[in-house]
N, C-alpha and C positions, 0 to 999 in steps of 0.2 A: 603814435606821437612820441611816446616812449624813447623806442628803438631809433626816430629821427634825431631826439634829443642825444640820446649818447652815441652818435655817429658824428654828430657835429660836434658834440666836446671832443671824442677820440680826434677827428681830424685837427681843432684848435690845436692840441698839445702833440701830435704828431708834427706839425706846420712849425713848431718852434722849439729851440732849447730847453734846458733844466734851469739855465742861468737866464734866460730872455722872460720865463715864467716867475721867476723869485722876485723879482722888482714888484710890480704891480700885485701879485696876489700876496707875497709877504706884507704890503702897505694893507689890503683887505683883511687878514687874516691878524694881524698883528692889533688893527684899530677892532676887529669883532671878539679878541679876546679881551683886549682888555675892559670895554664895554660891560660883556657877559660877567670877566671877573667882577668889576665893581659893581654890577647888579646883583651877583650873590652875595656879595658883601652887606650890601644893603640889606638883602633878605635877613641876613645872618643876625645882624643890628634889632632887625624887626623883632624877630619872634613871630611863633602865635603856630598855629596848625596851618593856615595859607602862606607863609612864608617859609616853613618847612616845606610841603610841597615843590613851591617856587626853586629848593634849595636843591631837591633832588633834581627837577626839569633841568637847571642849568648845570647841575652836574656832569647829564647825559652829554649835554651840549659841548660842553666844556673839553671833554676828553677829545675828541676826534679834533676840535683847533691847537690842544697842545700839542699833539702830535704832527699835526700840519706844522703848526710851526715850529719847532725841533727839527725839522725836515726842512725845512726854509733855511735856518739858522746852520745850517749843517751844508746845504749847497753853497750857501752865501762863503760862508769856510772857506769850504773846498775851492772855489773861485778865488778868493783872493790867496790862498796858497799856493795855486797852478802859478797864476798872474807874480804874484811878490805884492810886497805893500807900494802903496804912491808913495813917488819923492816929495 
């Protein structure tokens, strides 16, 4: 089941561009960080030993969407620099 799943992502993102992928998963990636941000935020407000926990979980979390999105923000760029700005 695995190995099906990441054949059919592999094939997804072979099947389209860098720039045809930034649209819609920049929209996922952009609304799950900032989500996650302000749920550690919340944690942070809390206090207590369960929202420490809380604080490190979405730490984890937290790191691999900046990075996606940095990478987003970073094709998105490159796109409109190839392209030039709209008139």
């Amino acid at each position: 089941m695995t190995a099906a799943i990441g054949r059919v992502t592999l094939d997804f993102l072979q099947s389209r561009t860098l720039d045809a992928l930034a649209g819609p998963a920049g929209l996922v990636v952009s609304l799950l960080l900032a989500l996650l941000l302000l749920e550690h935020e919340i944690a942070r407000v809390l206090g207590g030993e369960r929202a420490a926990r809380l604080q490190r979980a979405l730490a984890v979390a937290l790191a691999p969407l900046l990075l996606a999105f940095v990478l987003l923000v970073t094709i998105r760029i490159a796109a409109i620099a190839r392209v030039g700005p709209l008139p």
